[in-house]
Structure formats: C-alpha cells, structure tokens
N, C-alpha and C positions, 0 to 999 in steps of 0.2 A: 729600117728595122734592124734593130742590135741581132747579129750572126748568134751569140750565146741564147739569148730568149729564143730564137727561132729553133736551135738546137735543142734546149730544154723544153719547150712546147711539141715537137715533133718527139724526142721521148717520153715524155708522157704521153701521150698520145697513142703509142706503139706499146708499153706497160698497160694504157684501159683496155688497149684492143685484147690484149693477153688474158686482162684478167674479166673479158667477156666471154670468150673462147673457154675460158677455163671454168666457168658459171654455166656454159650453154651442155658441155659433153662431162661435166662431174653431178651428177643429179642424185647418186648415193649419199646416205648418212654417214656420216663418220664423229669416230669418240675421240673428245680433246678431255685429258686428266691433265688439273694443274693442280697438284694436291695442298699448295701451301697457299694459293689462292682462292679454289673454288675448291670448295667440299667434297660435293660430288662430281661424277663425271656429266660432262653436258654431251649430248648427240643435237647437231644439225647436221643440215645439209651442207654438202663440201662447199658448195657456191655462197656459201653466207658467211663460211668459215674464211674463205679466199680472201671476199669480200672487206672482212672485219680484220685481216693481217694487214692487206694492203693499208687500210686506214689508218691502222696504228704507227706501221709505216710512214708513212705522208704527216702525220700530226708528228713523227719523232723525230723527223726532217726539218719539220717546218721549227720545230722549237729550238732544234740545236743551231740551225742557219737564221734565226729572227735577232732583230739587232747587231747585227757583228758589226758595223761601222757604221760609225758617226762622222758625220761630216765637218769639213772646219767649218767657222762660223765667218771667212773673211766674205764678205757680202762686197756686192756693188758700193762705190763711191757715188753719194749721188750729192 
C-alpha cells in the first residue's frame, strides 16, 4: 500500500472522528447570517452547521485537486 494514501486515509479519518465529537457535545442552535447569500438568518443545530462546512470543505478540495495530471500516453510496445 502507497505510505501517502495510508497517511491521507488515517487523516481523514482522525478530521471524521473530530467532526463526530464535535456533532455529539454541540447540540445548541446557533445563527449563521450570510447577508449577500441568504436573506435571512438561518438558526440550526451547531452539529449540522459542522457538518455542512466540512462538506463544503471536501467538495472544495476535491475540485481544486481533480485532474491535475495527465498522464503520457507512451503505452506498452506490443
């Protein structure tokens, strides 16, 4: 197994554990105002709030890191 994937898997891993812990002992509401986005102010729960950063997170990752190398095209002689 590739040492990097094994590193990248084990933090990840260690970031869900965080943001379980962080869903389990936040169970208050809290007010997100984003005035140029949303109108009005939304109130949820901190754990959905967590929840919905991380994600946006990981999709902002994953798009800025998708494609970045191509591979050459010199294939087997067969």
């Amino acid at each position: 197994m590739n040492a990097k994937l094994l590193f990248k898997t084990v933090f990840m891993i260690g970031i869900l554990l965080l943001l379980v812990i962080m869903g389990m002992h936040n169970l208050q509401n809290v007010d997100l105002s984003l005035p140029p986005l949303l109108p009005k102010k939304q109130t949820c729960a901190a754990a959905i709030m967590y929840f919905g950063f991380f994600a946006v997170g990981v999709l902002t990752g994953t798009v800025l890191t998708a494609g970045g190398k191509r591979g050459s095209s010199k294939g087997k002689a067969e």
